[in-house]
PDB file of N, CA, C, O and CB in Angstrom:
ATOM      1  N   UNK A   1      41.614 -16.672 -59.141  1.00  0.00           N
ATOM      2  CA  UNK A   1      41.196 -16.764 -57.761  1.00  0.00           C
ATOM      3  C   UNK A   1      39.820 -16.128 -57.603  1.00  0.00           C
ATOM      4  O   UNK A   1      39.490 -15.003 -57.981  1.00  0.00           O
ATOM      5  CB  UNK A   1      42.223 -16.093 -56.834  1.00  0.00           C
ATOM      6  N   UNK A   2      39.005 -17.122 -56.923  1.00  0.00           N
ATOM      7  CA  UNK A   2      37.765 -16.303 -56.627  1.00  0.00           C
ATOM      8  C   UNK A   2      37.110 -15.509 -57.498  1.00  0.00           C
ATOM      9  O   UNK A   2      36.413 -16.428 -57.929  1.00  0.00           O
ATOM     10  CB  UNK A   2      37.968 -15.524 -55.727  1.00  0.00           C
ATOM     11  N   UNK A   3      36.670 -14.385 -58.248  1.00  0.00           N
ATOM     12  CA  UNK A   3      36.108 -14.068 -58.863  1.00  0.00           C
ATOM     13  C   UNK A   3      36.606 -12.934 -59.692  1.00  0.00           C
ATOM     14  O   UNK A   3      35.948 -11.961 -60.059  1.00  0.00           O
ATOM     15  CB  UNK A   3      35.268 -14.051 -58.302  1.00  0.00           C
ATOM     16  N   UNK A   4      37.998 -13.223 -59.962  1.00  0.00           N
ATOM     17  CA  UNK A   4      38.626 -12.457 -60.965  1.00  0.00           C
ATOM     18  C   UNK A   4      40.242 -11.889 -60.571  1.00  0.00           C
ATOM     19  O   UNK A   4      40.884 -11.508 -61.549  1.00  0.00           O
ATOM     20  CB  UNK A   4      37.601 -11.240 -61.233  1.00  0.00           C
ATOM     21  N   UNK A   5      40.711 -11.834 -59.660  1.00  0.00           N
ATOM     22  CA  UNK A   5      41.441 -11.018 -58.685  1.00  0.00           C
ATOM     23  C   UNK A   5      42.863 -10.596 -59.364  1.00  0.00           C
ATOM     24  O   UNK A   5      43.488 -11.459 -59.980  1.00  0.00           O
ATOM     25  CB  UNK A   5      41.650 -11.879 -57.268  1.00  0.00           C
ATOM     26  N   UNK A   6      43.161  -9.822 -59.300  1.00  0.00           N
ATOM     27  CA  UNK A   6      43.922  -9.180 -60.420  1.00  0.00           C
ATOM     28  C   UNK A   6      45.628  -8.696 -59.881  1.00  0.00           C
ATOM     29  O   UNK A   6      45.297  -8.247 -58.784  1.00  0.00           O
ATOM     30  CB  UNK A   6      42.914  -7.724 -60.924  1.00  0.00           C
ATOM     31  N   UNK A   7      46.512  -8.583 -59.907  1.00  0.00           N
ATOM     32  CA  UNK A   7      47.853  -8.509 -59.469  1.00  0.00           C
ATOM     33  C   UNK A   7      47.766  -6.412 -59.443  1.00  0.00           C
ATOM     34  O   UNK A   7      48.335  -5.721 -58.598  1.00  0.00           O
ATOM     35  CB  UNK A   7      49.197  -9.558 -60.876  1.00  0.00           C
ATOM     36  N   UNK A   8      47.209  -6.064 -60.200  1.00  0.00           N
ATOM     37  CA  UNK A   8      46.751  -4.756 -59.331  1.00  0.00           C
ATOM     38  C   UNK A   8      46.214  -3.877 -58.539  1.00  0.00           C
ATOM     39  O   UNK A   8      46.316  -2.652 -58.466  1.00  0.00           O
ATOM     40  CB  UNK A   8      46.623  -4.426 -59.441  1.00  0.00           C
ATOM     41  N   UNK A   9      45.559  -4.749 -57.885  1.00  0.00           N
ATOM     42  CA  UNK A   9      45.376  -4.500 -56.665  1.00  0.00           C
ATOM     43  C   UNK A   9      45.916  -4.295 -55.268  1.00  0.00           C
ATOM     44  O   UNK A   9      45.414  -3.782 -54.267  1.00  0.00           O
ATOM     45  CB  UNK A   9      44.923  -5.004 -56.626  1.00  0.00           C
ATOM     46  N   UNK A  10      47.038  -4.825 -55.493  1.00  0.00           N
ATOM     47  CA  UNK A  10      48.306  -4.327 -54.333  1.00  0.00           C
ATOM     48  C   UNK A  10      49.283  -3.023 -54.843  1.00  0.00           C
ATOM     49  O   UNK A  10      50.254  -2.652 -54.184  1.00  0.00           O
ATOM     50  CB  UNK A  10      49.528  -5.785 -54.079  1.00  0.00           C
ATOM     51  N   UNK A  11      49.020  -2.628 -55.644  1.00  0.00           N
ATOM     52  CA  UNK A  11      49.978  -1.237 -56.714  1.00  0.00           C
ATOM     53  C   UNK A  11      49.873  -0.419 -55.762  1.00  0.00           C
ATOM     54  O   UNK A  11      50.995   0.006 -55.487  1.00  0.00           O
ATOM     55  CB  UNK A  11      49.297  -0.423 -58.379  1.00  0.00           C
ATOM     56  N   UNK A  12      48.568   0.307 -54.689  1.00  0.00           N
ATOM     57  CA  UNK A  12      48.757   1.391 -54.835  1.00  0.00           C
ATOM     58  C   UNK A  12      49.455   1.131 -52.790  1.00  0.00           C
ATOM     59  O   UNK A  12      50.129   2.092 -52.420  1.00  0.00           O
ATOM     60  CB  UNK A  12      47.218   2.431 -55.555  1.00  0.00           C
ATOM     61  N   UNK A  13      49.312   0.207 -51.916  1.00  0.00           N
ATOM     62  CA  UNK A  13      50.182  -0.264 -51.118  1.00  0.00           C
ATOM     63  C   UNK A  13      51.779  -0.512 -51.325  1.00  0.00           C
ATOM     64  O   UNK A  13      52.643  -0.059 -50.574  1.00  0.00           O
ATOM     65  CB  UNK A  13      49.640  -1.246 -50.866  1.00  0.00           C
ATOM     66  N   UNK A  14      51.953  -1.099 -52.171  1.00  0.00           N
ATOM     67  CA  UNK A  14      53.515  -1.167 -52.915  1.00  0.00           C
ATOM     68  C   UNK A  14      54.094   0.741 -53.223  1.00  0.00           C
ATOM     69  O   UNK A  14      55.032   1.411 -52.789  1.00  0.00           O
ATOM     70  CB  UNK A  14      53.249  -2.266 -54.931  1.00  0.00           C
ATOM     71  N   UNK A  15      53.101   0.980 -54.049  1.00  0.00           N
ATOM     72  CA  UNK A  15      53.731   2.307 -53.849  1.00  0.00           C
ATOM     73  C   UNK A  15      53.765   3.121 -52.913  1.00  0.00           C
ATOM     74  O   UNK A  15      54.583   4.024 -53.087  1.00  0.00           O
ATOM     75  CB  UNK A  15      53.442   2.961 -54.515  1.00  0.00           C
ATOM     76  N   UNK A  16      53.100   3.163 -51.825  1.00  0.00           N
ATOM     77  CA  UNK A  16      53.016   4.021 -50.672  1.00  0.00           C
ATOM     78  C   UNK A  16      54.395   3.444 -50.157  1.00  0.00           C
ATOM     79  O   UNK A  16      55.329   4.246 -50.185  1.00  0.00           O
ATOM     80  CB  UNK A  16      51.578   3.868 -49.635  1.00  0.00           C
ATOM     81  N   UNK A  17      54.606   2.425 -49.785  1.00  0.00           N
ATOM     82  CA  UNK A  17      55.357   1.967 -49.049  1.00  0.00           C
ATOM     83  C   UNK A  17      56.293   1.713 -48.932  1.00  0.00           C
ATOM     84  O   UNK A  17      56.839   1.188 -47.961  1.00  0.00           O
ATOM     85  CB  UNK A  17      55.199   1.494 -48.833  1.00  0.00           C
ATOM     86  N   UNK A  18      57.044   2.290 -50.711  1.00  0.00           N
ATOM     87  CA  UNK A  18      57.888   2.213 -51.921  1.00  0.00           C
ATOM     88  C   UNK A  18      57.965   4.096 -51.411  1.00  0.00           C
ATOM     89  O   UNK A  18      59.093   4.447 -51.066  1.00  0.00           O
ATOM     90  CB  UNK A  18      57.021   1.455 -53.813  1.00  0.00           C
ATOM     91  N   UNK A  19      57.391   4.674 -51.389  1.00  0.00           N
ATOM     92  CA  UNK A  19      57.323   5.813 -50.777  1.00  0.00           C
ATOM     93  C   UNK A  19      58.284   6.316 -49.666  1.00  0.00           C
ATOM     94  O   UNK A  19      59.286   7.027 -49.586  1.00  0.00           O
ATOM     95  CB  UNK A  19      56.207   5.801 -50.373  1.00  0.00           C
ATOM     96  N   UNK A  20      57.424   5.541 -48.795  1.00  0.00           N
ATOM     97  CA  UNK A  20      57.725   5.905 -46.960  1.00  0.00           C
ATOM     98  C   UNK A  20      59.023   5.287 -46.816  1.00  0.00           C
ATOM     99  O   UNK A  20      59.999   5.971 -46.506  1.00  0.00           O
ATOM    100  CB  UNK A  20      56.502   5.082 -45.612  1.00  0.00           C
ATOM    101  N   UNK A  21      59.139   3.564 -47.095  1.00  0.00           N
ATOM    102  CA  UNK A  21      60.514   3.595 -46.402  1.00  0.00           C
ATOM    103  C   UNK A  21      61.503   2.513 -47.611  1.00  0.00           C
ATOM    104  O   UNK A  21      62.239   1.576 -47.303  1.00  0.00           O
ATOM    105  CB  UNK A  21      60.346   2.830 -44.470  1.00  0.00           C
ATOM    106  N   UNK A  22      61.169   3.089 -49.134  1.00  0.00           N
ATOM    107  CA  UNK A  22      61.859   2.150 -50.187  1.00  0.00           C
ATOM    108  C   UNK A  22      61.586   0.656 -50.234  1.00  0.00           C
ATOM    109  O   UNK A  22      60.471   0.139 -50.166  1.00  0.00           O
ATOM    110  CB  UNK A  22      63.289   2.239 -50.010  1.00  0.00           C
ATOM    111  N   UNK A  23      62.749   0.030 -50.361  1.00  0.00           N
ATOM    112  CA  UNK A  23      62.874  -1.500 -51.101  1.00  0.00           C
ATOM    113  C   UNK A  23      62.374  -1.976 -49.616  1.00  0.00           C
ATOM    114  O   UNK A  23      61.191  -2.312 -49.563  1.00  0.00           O
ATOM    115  CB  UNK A  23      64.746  -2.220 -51.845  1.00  0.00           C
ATOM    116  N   UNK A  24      63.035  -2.036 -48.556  1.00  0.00           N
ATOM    117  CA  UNK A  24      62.636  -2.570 -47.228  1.00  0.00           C
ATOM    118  C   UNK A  24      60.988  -2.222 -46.969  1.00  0.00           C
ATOM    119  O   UNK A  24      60.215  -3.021 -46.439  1.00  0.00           O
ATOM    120  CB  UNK A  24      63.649  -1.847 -46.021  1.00  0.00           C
ATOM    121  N   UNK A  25      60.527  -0.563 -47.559  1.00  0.00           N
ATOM    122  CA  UNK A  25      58.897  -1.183 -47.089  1.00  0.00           C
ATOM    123  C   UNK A  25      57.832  -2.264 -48.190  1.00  0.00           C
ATOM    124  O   UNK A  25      56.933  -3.054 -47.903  1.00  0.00           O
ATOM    125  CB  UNK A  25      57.854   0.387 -46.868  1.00  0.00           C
ATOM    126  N   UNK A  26      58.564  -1.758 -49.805  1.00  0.00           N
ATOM    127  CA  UNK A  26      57.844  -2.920 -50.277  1.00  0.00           C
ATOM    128  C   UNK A  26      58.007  -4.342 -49.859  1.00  0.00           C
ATOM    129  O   UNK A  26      57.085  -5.141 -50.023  1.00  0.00           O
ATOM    130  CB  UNK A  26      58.021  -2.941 -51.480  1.00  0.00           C
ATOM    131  N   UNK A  27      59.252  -4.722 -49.273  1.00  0.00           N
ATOM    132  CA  UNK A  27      59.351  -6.070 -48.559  1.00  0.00           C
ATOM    133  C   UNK A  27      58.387  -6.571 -47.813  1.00  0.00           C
ATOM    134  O   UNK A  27      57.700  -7.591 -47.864  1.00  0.00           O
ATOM    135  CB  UNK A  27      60.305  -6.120 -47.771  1.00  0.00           C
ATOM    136  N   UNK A  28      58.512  -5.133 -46.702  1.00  0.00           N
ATOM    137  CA  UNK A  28      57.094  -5.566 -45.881  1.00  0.00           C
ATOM    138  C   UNK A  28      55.954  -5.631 -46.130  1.00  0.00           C
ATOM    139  O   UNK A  28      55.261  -6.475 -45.563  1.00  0.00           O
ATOM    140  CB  UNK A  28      56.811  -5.026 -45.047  1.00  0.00           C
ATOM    141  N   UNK A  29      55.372  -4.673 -47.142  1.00  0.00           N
ATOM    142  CA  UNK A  29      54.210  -4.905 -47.110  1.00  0.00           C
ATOM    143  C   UNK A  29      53.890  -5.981 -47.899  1.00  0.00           C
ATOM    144  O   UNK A  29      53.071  -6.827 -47.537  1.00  0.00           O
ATOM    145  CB  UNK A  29      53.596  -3.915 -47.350  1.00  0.00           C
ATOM    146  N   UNK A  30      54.548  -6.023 -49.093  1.00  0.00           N
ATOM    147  CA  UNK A  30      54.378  -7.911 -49.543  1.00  0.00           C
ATOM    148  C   UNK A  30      54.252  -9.449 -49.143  1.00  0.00           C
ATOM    149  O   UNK A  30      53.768 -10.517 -49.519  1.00  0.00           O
ATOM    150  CB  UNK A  30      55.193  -8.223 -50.027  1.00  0.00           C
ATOM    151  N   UNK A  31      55.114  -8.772 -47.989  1.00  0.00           N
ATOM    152  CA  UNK A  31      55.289 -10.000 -46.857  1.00  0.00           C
ATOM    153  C   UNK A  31      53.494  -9.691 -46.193  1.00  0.00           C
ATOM    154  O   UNK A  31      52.718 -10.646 -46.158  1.00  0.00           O
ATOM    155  CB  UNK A  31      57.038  -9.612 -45.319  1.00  0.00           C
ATOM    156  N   UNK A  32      53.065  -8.369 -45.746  1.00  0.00           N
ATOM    157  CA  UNK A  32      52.091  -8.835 -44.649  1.00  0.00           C
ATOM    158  C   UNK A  32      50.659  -8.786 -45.919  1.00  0.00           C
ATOM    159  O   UNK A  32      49.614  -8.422 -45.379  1.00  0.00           O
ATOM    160  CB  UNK A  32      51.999  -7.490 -42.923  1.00  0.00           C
ATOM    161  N   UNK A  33      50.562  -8.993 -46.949  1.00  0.00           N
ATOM    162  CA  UNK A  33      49.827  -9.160 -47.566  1.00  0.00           C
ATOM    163  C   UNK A  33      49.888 -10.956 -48.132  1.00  0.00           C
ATOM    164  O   UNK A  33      48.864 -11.543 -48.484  1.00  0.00           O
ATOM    165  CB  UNK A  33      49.967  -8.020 -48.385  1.00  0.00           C
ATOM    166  N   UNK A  34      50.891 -11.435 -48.124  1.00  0.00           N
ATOM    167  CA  UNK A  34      51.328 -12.651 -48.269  1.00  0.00           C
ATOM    168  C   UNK A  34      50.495 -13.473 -46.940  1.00  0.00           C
ATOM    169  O   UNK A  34      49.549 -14.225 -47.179  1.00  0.00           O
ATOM    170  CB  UNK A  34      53.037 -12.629 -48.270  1.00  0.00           C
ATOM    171  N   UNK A  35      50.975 -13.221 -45.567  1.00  0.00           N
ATOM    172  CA  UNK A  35      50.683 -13.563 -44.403  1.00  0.00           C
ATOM    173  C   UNK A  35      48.919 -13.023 -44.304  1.00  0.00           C
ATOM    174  O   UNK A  35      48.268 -13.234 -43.281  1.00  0.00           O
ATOM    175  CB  UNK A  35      51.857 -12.869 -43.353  1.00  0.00           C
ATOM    176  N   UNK A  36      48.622 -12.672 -44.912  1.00  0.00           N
ATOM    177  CA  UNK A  36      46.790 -12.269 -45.000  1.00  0.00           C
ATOM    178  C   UNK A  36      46.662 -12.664 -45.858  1.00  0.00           C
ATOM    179  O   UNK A  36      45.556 -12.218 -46.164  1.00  0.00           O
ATOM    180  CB  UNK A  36      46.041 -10.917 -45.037  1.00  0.00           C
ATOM    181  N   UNK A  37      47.029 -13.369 -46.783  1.00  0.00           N
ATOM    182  CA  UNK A  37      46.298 -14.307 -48.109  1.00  0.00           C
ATOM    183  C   UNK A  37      46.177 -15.766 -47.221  1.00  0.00           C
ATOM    184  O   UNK A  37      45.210 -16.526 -47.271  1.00  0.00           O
ATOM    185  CB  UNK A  37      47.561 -14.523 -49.898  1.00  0.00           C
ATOM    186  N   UNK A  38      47.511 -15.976 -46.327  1.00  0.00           N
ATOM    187  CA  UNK A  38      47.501 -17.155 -46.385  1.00  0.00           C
ATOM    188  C   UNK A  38      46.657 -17.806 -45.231  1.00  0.00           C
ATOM    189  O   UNK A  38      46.158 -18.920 -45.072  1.00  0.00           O
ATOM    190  CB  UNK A  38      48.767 -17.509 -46.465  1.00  0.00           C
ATOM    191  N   UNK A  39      46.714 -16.406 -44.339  1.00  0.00           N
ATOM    192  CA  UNK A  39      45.615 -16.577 -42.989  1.00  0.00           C
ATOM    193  C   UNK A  39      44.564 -16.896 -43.491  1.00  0.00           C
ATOM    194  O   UNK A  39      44.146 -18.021 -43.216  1.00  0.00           O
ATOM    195  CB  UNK A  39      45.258 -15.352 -42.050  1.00  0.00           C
ATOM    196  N   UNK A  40      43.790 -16.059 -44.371  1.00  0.00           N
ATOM    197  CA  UNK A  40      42.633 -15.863 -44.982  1.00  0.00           C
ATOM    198  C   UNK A  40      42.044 -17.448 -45.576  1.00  0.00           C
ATOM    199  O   UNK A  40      40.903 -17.897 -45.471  1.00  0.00           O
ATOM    200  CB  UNK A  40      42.926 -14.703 -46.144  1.00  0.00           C
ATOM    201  N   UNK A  41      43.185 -18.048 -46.184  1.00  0.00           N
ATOM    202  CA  UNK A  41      43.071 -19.144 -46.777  1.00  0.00           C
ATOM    203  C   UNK A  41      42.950 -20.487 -46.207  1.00  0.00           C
ATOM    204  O   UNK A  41      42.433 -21.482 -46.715  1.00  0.00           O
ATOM    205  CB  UNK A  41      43.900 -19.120 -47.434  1.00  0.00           C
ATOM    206  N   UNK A  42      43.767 -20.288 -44.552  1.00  0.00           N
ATOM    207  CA  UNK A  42      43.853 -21.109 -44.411  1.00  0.00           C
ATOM    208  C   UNK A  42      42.721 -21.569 -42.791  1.00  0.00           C
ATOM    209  O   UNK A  42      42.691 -22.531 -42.024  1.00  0.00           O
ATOM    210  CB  UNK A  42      45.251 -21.152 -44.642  1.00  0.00           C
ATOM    211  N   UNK A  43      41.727 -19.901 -42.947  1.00  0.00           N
ATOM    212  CA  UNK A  43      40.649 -20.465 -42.490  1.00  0.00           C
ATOM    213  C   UNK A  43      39.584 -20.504 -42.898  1.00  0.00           C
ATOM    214  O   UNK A  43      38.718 -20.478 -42.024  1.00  0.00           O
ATOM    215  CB  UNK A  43      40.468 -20.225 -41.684  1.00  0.00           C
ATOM    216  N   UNK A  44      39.108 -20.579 -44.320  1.00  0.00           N
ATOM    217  CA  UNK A  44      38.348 -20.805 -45.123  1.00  0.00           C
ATOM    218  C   UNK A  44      38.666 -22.463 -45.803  1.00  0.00           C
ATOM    219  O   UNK A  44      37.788 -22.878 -46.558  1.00  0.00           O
ATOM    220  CB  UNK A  44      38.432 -19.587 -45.988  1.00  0.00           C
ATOM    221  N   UNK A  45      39.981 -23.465 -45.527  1.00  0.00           N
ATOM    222  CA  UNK A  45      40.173 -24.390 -46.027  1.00  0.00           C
ATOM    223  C   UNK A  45      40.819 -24.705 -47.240  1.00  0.00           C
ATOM    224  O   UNK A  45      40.935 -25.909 -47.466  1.00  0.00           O
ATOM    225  CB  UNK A  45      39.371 -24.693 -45.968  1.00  0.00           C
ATOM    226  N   UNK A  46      41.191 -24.052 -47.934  1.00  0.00           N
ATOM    227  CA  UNK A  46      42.034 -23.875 -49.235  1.00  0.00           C
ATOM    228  C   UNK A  46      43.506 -23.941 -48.793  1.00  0.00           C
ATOM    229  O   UNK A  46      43.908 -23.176 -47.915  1.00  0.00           O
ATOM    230  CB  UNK A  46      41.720 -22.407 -50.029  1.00  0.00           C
ATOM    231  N   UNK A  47      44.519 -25.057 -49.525  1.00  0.00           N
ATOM    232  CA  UNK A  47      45.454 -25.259 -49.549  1.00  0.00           C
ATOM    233  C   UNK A  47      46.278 -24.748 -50.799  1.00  0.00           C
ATOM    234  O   UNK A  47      47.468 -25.026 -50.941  1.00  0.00           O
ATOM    235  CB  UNK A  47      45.385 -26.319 -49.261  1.00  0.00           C
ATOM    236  N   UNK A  48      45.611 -24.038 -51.627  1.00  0.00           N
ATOM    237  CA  UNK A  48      46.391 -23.730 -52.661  1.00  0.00           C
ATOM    238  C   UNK A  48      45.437 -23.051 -53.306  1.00  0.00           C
ATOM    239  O   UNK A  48      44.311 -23.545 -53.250  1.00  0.00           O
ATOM    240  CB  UNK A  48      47.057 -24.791 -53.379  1.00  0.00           C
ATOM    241  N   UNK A  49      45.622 -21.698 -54.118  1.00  0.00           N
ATOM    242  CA  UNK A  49      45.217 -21.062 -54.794  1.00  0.00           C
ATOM    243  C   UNK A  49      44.186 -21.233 -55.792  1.00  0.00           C
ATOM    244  O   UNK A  49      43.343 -20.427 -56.185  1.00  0.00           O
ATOM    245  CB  UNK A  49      45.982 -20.778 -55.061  1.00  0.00           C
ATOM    246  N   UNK A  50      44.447 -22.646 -56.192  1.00  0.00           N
ATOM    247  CA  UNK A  50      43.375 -23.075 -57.068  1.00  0.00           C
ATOM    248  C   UNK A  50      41.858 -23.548 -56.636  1.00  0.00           C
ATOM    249  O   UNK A  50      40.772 -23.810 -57.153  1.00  0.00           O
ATOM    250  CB  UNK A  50      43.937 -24.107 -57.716  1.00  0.00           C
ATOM    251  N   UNK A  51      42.383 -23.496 -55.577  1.00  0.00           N
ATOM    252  CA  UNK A  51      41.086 -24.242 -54.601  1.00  0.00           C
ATOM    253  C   UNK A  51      40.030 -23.219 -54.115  1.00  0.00           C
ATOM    254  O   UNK A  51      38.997 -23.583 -53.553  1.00  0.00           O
ATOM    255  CB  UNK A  51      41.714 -24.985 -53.078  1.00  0.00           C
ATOM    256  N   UNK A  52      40.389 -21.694 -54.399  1.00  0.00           N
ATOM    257  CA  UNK A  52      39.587 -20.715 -54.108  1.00  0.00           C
ATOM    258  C   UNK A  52      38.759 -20.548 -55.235  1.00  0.00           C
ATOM    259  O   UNK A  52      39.198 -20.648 -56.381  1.00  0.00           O
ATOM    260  CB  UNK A  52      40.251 -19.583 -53.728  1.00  0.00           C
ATOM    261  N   UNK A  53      37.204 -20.217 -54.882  1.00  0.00           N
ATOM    262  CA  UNK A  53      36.247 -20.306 -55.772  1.00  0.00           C
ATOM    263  C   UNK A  53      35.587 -19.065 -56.017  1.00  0.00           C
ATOM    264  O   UNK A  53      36.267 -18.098 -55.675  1.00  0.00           O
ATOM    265  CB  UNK A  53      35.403 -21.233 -55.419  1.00  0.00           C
ATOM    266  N   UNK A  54      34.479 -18.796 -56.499  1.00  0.00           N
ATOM    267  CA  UNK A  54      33.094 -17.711 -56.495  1.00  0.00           C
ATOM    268  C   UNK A  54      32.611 -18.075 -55.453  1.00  0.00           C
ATOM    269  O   UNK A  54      32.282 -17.251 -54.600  1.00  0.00           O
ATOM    270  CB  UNK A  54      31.908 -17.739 -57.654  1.00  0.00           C
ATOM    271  N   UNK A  55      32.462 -19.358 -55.285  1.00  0.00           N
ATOM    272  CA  UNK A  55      31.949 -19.910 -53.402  1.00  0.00           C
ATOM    273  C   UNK A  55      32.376 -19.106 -52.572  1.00  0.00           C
ATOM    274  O   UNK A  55      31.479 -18.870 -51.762  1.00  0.00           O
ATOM    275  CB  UNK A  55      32.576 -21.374 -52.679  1.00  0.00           C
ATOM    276  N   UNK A  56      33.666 -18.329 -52.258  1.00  0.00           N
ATOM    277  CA  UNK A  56      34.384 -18.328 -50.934  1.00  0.00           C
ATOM    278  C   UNK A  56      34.404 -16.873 -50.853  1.00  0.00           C
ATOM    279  O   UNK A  56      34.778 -16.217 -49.881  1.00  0.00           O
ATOM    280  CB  UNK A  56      35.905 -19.095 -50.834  1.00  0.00           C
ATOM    281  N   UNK A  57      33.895 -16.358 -52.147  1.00  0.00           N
ATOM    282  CA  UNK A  57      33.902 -14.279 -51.856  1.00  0.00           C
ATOM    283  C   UNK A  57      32.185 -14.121 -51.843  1.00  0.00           C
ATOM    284  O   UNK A  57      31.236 -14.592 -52.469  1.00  0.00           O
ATOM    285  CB  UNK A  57      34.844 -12.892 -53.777  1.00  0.00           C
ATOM    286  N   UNK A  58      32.416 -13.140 -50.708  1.00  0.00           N
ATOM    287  CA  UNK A  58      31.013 -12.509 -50.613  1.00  0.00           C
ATOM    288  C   UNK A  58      31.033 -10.963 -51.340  1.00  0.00           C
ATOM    289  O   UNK A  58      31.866 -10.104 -51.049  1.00  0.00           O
ATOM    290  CB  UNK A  58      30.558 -12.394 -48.894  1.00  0.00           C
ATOM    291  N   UNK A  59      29.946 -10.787 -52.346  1.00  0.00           N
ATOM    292  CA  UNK A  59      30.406  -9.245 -52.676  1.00  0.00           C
ATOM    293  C   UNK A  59      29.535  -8.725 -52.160  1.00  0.00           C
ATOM    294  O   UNK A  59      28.720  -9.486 -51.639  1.00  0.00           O
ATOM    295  CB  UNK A  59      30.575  -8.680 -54.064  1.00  0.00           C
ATOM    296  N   UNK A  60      29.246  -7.059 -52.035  1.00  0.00           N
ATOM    297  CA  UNK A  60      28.113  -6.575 -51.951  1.00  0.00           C
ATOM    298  C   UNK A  60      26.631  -6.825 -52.626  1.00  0.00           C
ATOM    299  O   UNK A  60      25.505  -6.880 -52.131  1.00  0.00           O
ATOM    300  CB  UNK A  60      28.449  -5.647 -52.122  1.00  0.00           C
ATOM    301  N   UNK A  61      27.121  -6.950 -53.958  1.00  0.00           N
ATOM    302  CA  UNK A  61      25.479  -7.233 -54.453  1.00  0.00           C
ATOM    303  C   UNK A  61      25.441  -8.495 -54.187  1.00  0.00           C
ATOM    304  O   UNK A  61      24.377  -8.899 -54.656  1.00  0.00           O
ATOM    305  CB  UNK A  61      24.975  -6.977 -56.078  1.00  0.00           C
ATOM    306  N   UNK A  62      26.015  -9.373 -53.686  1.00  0.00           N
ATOM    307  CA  UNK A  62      25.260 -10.665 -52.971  1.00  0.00           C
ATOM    308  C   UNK A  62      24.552 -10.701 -51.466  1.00  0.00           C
ATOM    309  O   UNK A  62      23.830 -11.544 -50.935  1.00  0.00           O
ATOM    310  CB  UNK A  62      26.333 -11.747 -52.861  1.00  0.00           C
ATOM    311  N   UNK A  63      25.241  -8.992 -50.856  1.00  0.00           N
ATOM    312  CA  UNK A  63      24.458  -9.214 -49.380  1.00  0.00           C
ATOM    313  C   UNK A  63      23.469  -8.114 -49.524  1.00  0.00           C
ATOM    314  O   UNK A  63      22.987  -7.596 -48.517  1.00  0.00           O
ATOM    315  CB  UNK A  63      25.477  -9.019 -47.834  1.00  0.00           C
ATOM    316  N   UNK A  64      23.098  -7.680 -50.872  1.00  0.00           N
ATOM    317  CA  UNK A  64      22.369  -6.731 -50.988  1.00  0.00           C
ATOM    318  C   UNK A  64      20.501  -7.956 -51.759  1.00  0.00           C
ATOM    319  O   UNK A  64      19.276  -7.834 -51.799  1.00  0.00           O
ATOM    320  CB  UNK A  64      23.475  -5.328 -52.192  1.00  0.00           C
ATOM    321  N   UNK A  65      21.514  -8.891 -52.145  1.00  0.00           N
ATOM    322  CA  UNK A  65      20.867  -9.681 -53.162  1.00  0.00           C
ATOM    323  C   UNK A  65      19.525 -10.598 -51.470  1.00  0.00           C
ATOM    324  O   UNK A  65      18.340 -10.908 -51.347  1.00  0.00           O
ATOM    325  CB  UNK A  65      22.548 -11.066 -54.382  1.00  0.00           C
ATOM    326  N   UNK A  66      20.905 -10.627 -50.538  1.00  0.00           N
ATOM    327  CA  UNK A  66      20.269 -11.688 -49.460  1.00  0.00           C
ATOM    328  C   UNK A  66      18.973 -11.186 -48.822  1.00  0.00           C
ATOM    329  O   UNK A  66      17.925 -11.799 -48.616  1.00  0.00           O
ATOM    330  CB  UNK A  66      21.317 -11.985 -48.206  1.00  0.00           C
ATOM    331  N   UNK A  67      19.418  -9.477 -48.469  1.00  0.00           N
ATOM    332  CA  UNK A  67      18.954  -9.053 -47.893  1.00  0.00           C
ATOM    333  C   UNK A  67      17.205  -9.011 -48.186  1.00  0.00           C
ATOM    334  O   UNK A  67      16.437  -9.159 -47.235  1.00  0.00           O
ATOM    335  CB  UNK A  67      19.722  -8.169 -47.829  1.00  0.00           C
ATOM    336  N   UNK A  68      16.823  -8.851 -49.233  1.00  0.00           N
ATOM    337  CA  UNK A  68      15.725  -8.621 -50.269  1.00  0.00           C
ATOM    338  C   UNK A  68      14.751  -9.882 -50.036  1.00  0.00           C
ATOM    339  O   UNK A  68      13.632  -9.947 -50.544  1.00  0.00           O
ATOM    340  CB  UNK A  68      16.358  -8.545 -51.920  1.00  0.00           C
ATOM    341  N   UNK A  69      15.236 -10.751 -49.312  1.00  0.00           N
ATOM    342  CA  UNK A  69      14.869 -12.540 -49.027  1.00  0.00           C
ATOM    343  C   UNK A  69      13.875 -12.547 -47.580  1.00  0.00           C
ATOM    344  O   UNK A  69      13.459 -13.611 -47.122  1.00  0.00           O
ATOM    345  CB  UNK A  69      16.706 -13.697 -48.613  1.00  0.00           C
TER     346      UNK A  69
END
């Protein structure tokens, strides 16, 4: 996805939340990270995971890159 995106990046949310309120908060927060992938996705135009590019992420050194223009 996009420019590398890695399944650890939700670890340290899962564990907080795995924390605070067990199996029921990792539920949730999986769920509202699920529901923000798919928002995210589905107003940028992507119907499926594969369809996300290097096109569709802005990083910093690209608005650092713009700025310089």
């Amino acid at each position: 996805m996009g420019i590398g995106w890695h399944r650890s990046e939700i670890g340290r949310p899962v564990l907080f939340s795995l924390a605070v309120d067990g199996e029921a908060g990792v539920r949730k927060v999986l769920q509202m990270l699920r529901d923000e992938l798919e928002l995210t996705m589905a107003l940028s135009g992507c119907t499926s995971l594969r369809e996300i590019t290097r096109a569709h992420v802005i990083t910093d050194s690209d608005r650092i890159g713009r700025s310089r223009l």
